[in-house]
LOKOL-775524 format. One record per residue (C-alpha): z negated, x, y; residue number from 1; chain; residue in three letters. Coordinates in steps of 0.001 Angstrom, whole numbers. Each point is the difference from the previous one (the first is absolute). Example, Ala and Ser with C-alpha at 12.3 -4.5 7.8 and 13.67 -1.06 7.14 Angstrom:
<lumtis>
LUMTI       zz       xx       yy    i  ch   aa
LUMTI    -7800    12300    -4500    1   A  ALA
LUMTI      660     1370     3440    2   A  SER
</lumtis>
This chain:
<lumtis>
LUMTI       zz       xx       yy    i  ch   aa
LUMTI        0        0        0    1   A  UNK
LUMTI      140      918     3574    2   A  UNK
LUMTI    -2301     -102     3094    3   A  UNK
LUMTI      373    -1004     2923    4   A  UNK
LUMTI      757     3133     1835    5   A  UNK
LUMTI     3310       48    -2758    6   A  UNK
LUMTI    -1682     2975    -1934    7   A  UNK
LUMTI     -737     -466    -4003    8   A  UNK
LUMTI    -2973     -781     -556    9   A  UNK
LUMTI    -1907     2459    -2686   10   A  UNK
LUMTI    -2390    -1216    -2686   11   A  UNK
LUMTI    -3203     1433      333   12   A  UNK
LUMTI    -1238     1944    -2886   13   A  UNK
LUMTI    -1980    -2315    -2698   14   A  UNK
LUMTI    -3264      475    -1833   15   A  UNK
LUMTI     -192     -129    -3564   16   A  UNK
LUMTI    -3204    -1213    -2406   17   A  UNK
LUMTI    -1389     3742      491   18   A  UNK
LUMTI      181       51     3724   19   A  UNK
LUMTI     2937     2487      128   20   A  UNK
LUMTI     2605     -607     2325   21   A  UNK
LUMTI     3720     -672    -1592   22   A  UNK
LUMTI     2855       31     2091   23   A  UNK
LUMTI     1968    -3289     -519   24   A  UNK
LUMTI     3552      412    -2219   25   A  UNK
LUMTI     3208      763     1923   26   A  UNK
LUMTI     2195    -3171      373   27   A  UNK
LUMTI     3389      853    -1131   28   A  UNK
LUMTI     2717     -262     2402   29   A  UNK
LUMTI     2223    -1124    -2493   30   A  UNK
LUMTI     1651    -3556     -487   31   A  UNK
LUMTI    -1538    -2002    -3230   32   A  UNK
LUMTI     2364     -492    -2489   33   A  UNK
LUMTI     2191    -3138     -459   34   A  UNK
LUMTI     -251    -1895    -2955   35   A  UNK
LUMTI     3526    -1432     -991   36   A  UNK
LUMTI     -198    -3406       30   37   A  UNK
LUMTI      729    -2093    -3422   38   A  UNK
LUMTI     3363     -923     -662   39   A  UNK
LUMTI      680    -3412      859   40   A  UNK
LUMTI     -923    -2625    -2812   41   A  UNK
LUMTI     2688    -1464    -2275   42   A  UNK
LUMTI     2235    -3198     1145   43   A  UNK
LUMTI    -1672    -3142    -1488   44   A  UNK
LUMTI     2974    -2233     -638   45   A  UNK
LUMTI     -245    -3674      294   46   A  UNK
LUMTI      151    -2170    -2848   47   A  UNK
LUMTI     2141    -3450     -246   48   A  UNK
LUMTI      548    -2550     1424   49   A  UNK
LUMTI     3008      743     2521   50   A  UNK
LUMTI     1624    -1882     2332   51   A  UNK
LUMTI     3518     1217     1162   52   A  UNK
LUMTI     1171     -598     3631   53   A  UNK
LUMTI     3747      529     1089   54   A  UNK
LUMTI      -35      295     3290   55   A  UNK
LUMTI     3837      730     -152   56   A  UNK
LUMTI     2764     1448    -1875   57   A  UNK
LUMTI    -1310     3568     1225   58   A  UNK
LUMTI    -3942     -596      367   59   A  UNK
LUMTI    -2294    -1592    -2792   60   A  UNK
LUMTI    -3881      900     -530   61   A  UNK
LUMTI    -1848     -431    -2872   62   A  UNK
LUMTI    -3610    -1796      253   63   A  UNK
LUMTI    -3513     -993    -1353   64   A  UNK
LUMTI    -1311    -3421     -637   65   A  UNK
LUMTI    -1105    -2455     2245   66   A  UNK
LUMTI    -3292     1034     1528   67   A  UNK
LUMTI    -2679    -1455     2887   68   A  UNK
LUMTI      600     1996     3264   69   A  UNK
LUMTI    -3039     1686     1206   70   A  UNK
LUMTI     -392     1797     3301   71   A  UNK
LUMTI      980     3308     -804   72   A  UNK
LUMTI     3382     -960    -1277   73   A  UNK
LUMTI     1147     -173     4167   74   A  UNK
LUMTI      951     3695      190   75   A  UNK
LUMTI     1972      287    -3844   76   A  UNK
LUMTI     1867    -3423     1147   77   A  UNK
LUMTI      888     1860     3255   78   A  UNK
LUMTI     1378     3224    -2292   79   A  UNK
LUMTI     1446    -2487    -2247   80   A  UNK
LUMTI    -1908      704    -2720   81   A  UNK
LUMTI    -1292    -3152     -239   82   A  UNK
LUMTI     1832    -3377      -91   83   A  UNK
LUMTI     -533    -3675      992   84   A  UNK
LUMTI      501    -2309    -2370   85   A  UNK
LUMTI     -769    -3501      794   86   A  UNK
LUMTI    -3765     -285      720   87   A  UNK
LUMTI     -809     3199    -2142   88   A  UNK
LUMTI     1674     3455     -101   89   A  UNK
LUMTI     1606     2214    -1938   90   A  UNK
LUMTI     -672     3911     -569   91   A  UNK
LUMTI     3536     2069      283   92   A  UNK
LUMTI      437     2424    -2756   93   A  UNK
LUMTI     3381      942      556   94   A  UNK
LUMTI     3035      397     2439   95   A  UNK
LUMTI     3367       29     -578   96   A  UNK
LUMTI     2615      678     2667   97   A  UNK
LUMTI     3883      797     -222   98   A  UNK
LUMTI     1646     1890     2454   99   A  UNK
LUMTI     3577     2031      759  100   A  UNK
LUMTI      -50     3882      276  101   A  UNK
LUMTI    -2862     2185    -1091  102   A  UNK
LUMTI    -3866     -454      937  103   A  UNK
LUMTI    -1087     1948     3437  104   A  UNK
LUMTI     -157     3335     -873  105   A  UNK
LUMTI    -3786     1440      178  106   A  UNK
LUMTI    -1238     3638      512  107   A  UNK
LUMTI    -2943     1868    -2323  108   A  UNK
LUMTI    -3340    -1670      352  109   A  UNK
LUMTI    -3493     1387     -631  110   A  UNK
LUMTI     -975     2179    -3561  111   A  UNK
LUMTI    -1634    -2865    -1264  112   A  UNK
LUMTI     2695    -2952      394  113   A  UNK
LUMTI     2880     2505    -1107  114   A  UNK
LUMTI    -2153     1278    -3206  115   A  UNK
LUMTI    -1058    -4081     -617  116   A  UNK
LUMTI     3720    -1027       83  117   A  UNK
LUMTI     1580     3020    -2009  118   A  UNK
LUMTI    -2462     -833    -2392  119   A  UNK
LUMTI      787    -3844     -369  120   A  UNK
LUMTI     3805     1177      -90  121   A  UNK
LUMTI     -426     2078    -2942  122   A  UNK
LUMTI    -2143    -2463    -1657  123   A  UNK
LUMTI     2386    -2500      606  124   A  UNK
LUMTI     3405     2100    -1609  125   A  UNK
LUMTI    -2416      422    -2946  126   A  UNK
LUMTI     -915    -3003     -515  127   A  UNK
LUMTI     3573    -1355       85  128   A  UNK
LUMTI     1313     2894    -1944  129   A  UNK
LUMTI    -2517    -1353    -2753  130   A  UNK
LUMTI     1440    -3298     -318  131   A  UNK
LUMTI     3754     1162       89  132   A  UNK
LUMTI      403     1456    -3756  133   A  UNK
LUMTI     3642     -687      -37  134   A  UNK
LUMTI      714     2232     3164  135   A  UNK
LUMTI     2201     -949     3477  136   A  UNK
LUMTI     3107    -2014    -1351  137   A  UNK
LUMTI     2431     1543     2522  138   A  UNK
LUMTI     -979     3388      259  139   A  UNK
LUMTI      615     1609    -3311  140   A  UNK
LUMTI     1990     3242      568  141   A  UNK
LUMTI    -1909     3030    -1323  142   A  UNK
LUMTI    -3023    -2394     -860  143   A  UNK
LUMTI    -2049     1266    -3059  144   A  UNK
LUMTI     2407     -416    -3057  145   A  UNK
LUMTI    -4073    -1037    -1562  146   A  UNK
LUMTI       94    -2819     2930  147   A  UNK
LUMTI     3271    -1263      666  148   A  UNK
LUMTI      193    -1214    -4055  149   A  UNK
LUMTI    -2270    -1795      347  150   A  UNK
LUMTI     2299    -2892     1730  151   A  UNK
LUMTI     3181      180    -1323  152   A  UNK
LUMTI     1099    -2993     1344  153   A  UNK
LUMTI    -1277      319     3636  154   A  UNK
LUMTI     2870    -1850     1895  155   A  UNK
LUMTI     -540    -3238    -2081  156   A  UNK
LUMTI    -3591      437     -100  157   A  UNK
LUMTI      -72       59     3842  158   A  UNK
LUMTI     2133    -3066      -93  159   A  UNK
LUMTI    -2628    -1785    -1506  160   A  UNK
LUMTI    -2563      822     2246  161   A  UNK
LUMTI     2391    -1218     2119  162   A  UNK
LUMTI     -124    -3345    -2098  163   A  UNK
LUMTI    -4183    -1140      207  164   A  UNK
LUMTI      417     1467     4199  165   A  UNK
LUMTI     2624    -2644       86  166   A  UNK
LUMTI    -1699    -2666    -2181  167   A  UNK
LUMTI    -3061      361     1940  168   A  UNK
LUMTI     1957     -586     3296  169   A  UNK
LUMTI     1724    -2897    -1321  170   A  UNK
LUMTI     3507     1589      303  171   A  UNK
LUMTI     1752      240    -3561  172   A  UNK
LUMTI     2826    -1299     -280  173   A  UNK
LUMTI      795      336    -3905  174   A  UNK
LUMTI    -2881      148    -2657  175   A  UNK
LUMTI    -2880    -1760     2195  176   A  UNK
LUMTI    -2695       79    -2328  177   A  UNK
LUMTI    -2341    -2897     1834  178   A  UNK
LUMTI    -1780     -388     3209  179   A  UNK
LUMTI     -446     3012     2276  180   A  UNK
LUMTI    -3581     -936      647  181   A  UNK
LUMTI    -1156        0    -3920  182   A  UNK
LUMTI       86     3758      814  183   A  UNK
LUMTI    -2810      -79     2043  184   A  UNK
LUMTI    -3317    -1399     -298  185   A  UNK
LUMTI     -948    -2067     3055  186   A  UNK
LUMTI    -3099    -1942      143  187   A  UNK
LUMTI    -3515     -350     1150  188   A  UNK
LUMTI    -1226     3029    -1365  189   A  UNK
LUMTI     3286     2429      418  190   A  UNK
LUMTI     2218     -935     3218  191   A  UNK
LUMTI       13    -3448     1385  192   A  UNK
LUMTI     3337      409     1102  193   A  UNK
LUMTI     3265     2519     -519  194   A  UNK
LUMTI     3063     -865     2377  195   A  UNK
LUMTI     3483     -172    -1192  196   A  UNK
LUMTI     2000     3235      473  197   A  UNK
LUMTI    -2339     2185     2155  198   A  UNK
LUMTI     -626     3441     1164  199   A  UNK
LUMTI    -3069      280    -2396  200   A  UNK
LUMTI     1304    -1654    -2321  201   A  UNK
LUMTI     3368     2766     -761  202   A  UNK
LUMTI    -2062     2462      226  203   A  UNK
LUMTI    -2530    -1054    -2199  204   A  UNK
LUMTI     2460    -1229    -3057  205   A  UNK
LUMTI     2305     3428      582  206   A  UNK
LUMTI    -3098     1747     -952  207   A  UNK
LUMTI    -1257    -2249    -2403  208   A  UNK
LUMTI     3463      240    -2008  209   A  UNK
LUMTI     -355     3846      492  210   A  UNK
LUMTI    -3315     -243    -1879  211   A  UNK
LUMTI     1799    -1997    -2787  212   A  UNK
LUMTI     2993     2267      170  213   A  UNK
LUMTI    -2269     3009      258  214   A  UNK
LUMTI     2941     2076     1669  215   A  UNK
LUMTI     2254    -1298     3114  216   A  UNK
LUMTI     1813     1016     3089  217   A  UNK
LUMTI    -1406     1560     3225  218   A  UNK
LUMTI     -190    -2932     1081  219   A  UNK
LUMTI    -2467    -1510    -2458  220   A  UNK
LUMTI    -1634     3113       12  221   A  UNK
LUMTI    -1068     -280     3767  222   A  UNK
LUMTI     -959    -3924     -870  223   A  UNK
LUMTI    -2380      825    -2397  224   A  UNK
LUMTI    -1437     2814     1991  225   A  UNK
LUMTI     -314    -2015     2726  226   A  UNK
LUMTI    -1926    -2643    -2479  227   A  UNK
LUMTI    -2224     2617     -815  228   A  UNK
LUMTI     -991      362     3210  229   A  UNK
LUMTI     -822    -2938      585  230   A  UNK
LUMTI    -2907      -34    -2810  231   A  UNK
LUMTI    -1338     3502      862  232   A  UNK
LUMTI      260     1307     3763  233   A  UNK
LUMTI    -2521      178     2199  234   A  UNK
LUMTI     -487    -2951     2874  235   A  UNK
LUMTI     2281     1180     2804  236   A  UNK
LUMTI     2897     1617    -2231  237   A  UNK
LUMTI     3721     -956     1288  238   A  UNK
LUMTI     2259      555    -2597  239   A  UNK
LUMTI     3842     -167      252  240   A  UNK
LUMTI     3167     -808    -2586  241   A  UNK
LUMTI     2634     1917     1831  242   A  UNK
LUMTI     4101     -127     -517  243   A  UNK
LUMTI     1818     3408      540  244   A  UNK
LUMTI     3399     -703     1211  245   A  UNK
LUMTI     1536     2050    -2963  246   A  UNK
LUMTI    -1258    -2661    -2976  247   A  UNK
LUMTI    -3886      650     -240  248   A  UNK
LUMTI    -3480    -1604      622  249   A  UNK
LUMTI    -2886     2114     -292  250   A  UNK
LUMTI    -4065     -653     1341  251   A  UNK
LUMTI    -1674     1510     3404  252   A  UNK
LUMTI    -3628     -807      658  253   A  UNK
LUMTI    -2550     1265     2352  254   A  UNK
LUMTI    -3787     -541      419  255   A  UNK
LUMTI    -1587      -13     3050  256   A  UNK
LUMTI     1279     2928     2616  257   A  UNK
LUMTI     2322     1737    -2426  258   A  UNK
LUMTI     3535      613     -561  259   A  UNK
LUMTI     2483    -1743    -2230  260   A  UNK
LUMTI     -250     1428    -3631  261   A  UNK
LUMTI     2603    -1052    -2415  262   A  UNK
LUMTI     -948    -1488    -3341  263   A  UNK
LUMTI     3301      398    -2402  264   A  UNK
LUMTI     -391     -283    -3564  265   A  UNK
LUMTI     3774      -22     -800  266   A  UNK
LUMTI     1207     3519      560  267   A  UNK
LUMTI     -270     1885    -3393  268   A  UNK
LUMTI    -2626     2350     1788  269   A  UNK
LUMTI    -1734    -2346     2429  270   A  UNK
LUMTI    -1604     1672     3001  271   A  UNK
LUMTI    -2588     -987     2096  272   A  UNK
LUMTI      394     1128     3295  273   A  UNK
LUMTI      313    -1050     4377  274   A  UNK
LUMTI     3167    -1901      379  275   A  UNK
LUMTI     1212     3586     2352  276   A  UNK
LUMTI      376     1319    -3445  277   A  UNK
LUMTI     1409    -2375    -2009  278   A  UNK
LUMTI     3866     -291     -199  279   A  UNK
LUMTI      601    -3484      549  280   A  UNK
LUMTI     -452      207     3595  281   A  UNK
LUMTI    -1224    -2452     2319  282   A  UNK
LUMTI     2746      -30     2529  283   A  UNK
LUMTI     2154    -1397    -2598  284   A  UNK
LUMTI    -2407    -2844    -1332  285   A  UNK
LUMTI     2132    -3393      788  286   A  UNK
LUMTI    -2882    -2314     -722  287   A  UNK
LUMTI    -3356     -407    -1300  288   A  UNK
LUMTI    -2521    -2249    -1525  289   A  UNK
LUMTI    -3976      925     1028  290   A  UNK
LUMTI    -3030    -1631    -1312  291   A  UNK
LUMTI    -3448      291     1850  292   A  UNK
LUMTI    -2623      170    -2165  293   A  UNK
LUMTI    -2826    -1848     1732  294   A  UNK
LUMTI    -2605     -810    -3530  295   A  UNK
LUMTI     1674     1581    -3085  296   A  UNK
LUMTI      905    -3081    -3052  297   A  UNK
LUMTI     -751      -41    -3730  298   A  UNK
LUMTI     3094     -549     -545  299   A  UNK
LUMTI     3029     1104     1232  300   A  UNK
LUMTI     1545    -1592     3067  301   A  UNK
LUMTI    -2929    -2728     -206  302   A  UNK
LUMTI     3131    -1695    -3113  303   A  UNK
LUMTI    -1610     -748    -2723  304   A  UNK
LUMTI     2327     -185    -2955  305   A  UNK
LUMTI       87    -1722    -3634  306   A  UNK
LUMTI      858     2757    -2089  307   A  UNK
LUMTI     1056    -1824    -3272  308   A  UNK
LUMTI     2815    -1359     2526  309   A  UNK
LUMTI     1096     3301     1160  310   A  UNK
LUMTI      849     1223    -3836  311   A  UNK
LUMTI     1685    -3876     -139  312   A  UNK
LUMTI     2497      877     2746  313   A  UNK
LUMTI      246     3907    -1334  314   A  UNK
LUMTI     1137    -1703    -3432  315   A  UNK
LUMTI     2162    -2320     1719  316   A  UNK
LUMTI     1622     2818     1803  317   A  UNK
LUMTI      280     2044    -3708  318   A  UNK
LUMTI     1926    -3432     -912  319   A  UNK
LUMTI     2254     -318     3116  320   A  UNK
LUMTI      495     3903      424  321   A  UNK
LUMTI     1427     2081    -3147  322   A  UNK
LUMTI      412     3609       43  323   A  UNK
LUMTI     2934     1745      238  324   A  UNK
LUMTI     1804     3306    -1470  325   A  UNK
LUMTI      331      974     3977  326   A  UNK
LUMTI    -2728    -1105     1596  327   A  UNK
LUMTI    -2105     3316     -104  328   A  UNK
LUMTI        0     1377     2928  329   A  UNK
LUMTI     1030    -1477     3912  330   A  UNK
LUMTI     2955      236     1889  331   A  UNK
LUMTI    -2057     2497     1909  332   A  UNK
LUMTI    -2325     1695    -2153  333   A  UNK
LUMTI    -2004     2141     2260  334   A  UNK
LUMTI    -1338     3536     -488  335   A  UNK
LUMTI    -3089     -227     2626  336   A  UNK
LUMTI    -1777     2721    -1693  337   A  UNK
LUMTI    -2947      -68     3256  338   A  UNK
LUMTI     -146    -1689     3026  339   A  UNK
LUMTI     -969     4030     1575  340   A  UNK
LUMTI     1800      755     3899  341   A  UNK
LUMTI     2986     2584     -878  342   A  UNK
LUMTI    -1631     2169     2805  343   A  UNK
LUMTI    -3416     -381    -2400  344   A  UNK
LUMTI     1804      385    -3245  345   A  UNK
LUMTI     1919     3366      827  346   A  UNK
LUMTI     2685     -424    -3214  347   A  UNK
LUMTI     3648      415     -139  348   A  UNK
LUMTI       19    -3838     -658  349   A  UNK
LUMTI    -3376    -1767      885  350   A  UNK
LUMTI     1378    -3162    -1796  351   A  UNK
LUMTI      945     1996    -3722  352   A  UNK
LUMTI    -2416     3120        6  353   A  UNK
LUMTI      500     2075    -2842  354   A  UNK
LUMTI    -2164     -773    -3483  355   A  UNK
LUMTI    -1876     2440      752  356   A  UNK
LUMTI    -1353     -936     3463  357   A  UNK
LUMTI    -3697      368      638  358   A  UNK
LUMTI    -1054    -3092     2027  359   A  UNK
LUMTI    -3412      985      164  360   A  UNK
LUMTI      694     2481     2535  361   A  UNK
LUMTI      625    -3138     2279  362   A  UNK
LUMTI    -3577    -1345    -1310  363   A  UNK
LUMTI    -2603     1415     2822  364   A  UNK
LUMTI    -2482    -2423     -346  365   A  UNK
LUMTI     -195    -1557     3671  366   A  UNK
LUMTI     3341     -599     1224  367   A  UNK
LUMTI     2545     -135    -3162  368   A  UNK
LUMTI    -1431    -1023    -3688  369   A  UNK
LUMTI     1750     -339    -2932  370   A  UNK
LUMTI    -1233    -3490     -845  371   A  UNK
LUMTI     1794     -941    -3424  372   A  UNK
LUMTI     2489     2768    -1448  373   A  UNK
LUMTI     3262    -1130    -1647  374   A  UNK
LUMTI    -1883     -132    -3571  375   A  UNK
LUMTI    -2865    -2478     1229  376   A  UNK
LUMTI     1540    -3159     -742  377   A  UNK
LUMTI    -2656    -2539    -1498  378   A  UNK
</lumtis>
């Protein structure tokens, strides 16, 4: 402490039991040390009921039940995380919005956001990679001979995911196995409602039918990462589906302050990494899907679905759609070995790197990470 007069103030020697005088311990001039504070707890997700709201053909949230208002709902129904509904209200879990061109671009945030949404990222290619045993449908050049026989068929068999997306939308036009809704289970205890072809609704059958199919198209990829997503980030996590203008979709997300870190399960080797780094580029993103994760669900996309109907309309689609002797492979059969920059790659051709290539030179452990190599398939 100080006087008055601004000098420090000494401590005046002490006595001890004997009557000797001690002179008091030196303070240290040293800061204390910080303890790091816990990580954040995990995401609770919220169990059924759901209630879907399209607000339009672009915007559609996904709710709670009914509930009393109370007072402290005023502030959430000014962020719009809250909802009136009648006399009562309605908690928002999710929200969807549809725009043109790519989502604002967004520079490095603090240590902790960037580390908590790298770390969802790679959890979330994992994850997907775990439920894909048959591989990416359209991208089979130089794919593990072990992993690309394990689909022989993979044009037809993407056809009839094709088939239950379709059937749950209410748009086939040969083979219609029944009502689009038997695929779902509305009711008091599951969704009170589902609206006809919807924003939620596409995206939650094109990764339902990649779960059925257990293999797909970019495309389906990004819909069932995006699903994911939706059961396991953190409160505050925006997510996005993104188009590249050249023919692919792939997942961005960031938490908090931090960047945009891409989430790509279909590349062979999938890297995480900050969208700077990834070589589907932002500037040439033509549209994009993003979902707001207000309350995480139980179940993906708040749909709730009757899964004795999905294998109905996969057998229906076996009926309706018969292999081939030519439909192995795509017209364009990609070889997307990575999704790496060619400035962060450094090979003669970043897209076809020799057998040989060492891709964990590219894993650092902060900003790129080998997620899923091109064995992990299932």
């Amino acid at each position: 402490m100080r006087c008055m007069s601004g000098r420090v103030a000494r401590r005046a020697p002490q006595a001890d039991a004997t009557g000797e005088k001690v002179l008091p311990a030196p303070v240290s001039a040293d800061p204390p040390e910080l303890v790091e504070a816990p990580p954040p707890p995990d995401p609770v997700p919220m169990p059924p009921p759901y209630h879907h709201e399209t607000k339009s053909e672009r915007v559609a949230h996904v709710l709670g039940p009914r509930r009393p208002k109370v007072h402290k709902d005023e502030l959430p129904c000014q962020q719009d995380k809250v909802e009136a509904d009648l006399d009562q209200v309605r908690d928002v879990y999710l929200k969807f919005q549809y725009a043109d061109g790519p989502p604002a671009d967004r520079p490095a945030g603090t240590a902790a956001d960037e580390a908590r949404a790298r770390d969802l990222a790679i959890a979330a290619v994992i994850s997907a990679r775990a439920q894909l045993a048959n591989g990416p449908f359209n991208n089979r050049g130089a794919l593990p001979a072990s992993i690309s026989s394990r689909c022989a068929h993979a044009r037809t068999e993407d056809a009839r995911g094709d088939f239950i997306f379709q059937d749950g939308l209410g748009e086939l036009t040969e083979g219609r196995p029944g009502d689009p809704l038997r695929l779902f289970r509305v009711g008091e205890d599951t969704m009170d409602n589902l609206p006809g072809p919807s924003l939620v609704r596409s995206l939650a059958l094109m990764a339902a039918s990649t779960i059925k199919l257990q293999g797909g198209v970019c495309e389906k990829f990004s819909s069932l990462v995006l699903g994911m997503l939706s059961t396991a980030a953190p409160a505050g996590t925006v997510a996005c589906k993104v188009a590249w203008s050249g023919d692919h979709h792939f997942v961005v997300l960031r938490i908090g302050t931090s960047q945009w870190w891409v989430a790509d399960p279909w590349p062979h080797n999938a890297f995480v990494l900050p969208w700077r780094l990834n070589c589907f580029k932002r500037s040439d993103i033509v549209a994009h899907t993003q979902m707001e994760v207000v309350s995480p669900v139980e179940k993906a996309y708040g749909v709730v679905f009757d899964e004795d109907q999905i294998e109905h309309s996969y057998q229906a689609a076996v009926r309706t759609l018969r292999y081939t002797r030519n439909d192995a492979e795509f017209a364009k059969n990609w070889t997307q070995r990575h999704n790496l920059k060619t400035r962060v790659i450094q090979a003669d051709d970043p897209n076809d790197p020799p057998d040989d290539y060492d891709f964990s030179q590219h894993d650092d452990g902060h900003t790129v990470i080998l997620a899923a190599a091109d064995t992990l398939w299932g």
